[in-house]
C-alpha positions as CSV (number, residue, x, y, z in Angstrom):
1,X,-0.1,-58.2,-38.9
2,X,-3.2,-56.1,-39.0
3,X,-3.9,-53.3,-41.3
4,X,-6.7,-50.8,-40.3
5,X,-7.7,-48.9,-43.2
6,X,-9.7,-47.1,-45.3
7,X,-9.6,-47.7,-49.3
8,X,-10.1,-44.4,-50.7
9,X,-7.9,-42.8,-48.1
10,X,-4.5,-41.5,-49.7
11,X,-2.3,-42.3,-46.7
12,X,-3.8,-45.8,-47.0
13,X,-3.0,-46.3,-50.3
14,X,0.9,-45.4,-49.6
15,X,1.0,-47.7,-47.3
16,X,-0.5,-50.7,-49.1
17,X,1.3,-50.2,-52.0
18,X,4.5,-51.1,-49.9
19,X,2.8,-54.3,-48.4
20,X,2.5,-55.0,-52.3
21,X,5.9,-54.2,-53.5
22,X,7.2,-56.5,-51.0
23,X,4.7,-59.3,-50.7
24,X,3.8,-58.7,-47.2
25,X,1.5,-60.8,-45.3
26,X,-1.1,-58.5,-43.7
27,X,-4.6,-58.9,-43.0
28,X,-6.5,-55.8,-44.0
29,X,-9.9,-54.1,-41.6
30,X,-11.6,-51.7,-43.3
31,X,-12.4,-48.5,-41.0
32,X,-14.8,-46.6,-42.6
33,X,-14.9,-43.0,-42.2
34,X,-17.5,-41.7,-43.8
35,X,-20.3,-43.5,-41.3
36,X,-17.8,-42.7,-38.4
37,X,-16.5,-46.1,-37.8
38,X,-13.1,-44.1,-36.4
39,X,-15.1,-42.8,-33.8
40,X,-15.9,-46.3,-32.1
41,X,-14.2,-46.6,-28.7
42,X,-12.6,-49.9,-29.7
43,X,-10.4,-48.4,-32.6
44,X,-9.8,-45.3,-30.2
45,X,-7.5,-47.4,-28.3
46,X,-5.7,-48.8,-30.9
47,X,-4.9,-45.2,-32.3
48,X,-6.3,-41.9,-29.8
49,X,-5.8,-39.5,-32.8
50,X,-8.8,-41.8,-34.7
51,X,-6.9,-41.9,-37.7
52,X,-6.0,-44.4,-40.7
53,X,-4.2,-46.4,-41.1
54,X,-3.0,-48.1,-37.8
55,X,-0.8,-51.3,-37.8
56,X,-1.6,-54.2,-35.2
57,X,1.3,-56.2,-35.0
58,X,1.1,-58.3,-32.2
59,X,1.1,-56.3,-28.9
60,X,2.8,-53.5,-31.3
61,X,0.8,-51.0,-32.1
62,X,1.9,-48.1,-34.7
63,X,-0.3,-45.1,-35.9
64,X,1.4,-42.6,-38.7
65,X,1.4,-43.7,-41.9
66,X,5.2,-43.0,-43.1
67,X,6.1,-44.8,-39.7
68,X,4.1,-47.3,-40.7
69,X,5.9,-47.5,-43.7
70,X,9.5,-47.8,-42.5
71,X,8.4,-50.7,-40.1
72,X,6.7,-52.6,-43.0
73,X,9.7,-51.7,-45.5
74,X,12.0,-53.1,-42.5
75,X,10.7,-56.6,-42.7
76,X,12.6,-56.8,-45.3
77,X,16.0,-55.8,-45.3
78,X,18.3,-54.7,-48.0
79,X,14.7,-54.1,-49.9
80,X,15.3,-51.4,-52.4
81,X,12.6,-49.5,-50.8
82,X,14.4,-48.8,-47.6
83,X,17.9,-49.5,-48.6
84,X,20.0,-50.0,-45.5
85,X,22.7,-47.2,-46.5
86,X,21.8,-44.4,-43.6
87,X,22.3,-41.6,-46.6
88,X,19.7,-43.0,-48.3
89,X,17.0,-43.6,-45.9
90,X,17.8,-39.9,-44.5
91,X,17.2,-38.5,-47.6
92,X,14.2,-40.8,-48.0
93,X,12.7,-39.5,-45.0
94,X,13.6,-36.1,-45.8
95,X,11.2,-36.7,-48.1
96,X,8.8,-38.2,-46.6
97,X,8.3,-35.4,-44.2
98,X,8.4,-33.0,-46.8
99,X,5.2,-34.6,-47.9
100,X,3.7,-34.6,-44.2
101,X,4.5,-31.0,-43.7
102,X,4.4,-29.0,-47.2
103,X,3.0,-31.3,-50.1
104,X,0.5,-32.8,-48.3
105,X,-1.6,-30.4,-46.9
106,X,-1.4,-28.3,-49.8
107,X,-3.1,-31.2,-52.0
108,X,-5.3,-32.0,-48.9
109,X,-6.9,-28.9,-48.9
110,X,-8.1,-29.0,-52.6
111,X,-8.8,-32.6,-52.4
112,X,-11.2,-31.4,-49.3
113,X,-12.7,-29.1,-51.3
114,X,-13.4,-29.6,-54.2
115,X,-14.3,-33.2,-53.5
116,X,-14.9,-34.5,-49.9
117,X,-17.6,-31.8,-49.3
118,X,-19.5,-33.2,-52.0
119,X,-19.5,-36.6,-51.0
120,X,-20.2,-35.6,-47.2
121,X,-22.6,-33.1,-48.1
122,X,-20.6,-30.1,-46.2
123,X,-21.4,-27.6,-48.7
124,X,-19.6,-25.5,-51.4
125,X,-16.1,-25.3,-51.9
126,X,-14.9,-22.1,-50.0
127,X,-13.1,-20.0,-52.2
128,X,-10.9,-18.6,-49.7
129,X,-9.5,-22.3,-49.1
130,X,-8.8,-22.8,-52.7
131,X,-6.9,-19.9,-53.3
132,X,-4.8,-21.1,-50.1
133,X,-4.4,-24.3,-51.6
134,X,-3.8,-23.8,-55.0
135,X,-1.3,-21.2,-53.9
136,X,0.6,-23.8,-51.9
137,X,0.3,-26.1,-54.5
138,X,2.3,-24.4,-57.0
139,X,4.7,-23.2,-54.0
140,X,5.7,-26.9,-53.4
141,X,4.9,-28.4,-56.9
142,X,7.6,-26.5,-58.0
143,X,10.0,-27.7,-55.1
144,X,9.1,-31.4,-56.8
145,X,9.4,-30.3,-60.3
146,X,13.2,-28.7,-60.1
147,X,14.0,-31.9,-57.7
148,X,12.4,-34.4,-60.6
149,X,14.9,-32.9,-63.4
150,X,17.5,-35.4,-64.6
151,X,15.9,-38.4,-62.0
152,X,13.5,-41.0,-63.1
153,X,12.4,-41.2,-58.8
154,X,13.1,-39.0,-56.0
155,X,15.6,-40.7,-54.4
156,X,18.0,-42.9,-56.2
157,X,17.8,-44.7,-58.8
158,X,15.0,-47.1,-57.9
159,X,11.5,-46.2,-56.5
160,X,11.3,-45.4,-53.0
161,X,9.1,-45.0,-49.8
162,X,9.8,-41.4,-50.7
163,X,7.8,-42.0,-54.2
164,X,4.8,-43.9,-52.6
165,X,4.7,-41.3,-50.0
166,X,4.6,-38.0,-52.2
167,X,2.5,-39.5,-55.0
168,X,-0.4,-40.6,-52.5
169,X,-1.9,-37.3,-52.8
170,X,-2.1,-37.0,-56.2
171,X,-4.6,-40.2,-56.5
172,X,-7.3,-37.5,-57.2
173,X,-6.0,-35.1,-59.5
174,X,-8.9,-35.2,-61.5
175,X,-11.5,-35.6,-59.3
176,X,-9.5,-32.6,-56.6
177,X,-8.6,-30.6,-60.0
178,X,-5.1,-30.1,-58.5
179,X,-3.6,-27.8,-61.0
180,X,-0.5,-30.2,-62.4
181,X,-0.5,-29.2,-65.3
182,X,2.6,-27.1,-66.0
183,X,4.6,-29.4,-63.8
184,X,6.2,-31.3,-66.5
185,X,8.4,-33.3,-64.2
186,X,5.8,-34.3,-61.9
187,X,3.8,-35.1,-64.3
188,X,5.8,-37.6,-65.8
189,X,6.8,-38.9,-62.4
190,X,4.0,-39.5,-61.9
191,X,2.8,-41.9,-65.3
192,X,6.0,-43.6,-64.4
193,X,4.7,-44.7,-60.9
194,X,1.1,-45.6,-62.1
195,X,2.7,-48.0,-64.0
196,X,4.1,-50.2,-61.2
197,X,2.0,-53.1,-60.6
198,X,2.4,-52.2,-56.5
199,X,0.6,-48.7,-57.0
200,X,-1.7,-50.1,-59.6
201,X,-2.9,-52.8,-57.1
202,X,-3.9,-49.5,-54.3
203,X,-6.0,-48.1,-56.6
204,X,-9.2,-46.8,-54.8
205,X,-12.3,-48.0,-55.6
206,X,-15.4,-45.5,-57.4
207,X,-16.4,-43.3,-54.0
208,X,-20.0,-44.0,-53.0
């Protein structure tokens, strides 16, 4: 298997930390965005939307990170990241797509902000964006925070393609200043998942 990706992207870094956590073979090709690699004709083909990552497996190909997820996590059955109980990996991707439609974008657009515009030179944060983001922010933070009360991870017991999923975004709080800091819950969450060897491993590397 192939792995197109780009280090410092946070849908990247959920999906490596699964080939981590469960010892996947994988070769890894670095796309790099920021000179436009994504744009080349060659990786157009392989995903049409020009995004990261993209999985090459075989004559397989498969674009969407979360997808990309549950195909990696199904590898291995009976893993306690995708455990085979169709309750559980419902609620899982409940979850999952609560980060691609809510959580997500709300992080995203800070994260653009206040710190992709500085490294691609696109000029000063608009404030009109920021209050849009920080208002979603503390829409859907508080959706995680209420969940989080009384569970150590989202879903179950155990951590969970839903946990890799919804913390990717918050790989920049500092740098994105995502305003976390009444979110107790998360917060702690959040500690407890930096401390797993899978997500340490996906850390991304200083930005040029």
């Amino acid at each position: 298997m192939k792995l197109y990706h780009f280090p410092h992207s946070p849908n990247t870094r959920k999906v490596l930390a699964v080939i981590h956590y469960l010892e996947l073979d994988t070769e890894l090709e670095m796309v790099n965005l920021l000179t436009g690699e994504q744009m080349k004709a060659e990786f157009i083909q392989l995903n049409p939307n020009h995004k990261i990552p993209t999985l090459e497996d075989g004559d397989f190909v498969l674009w969407e990170s979360n997808a990309i997820m549950q195909y990696l996590a199904s590898r291995k059955p009976s893993n306690k990241l995708w455990p085979s109980d169709p309750k559980v990996q419902a609620d899982i991707s409940r979850w999952q797509c609560w980060q691609l439609a809510h959580w997500g974008p709300a992080c995203e657009t800070l994260i653009y902000e206040r710190m992709v515009k500085k490294i691609t030179g696109e000029g000063d944060p608009d404030p009109a964006e920021i209050a849009k983001g920080e208002e979603n922010f503390h829409l859907f933070a508080a959706v995680l925070n209420q969940h989080l009360k009384g569970r150590r991870w989202i879903v179950g017991d155990n951590v969970t393609l839903a946990d890799f999923s919804v913390g990717a975004p918050l790989t920049y709080t500092e740098a994105a200043n995502l305003p976390i800091e009444s979110y107790g819950e998360v917060r702690r969450w959040y500690d407890e998942l930096e401390k797993l060897d899978s997500w340490k491993k996906t850390a991304p590397p200083a930005m040029p």
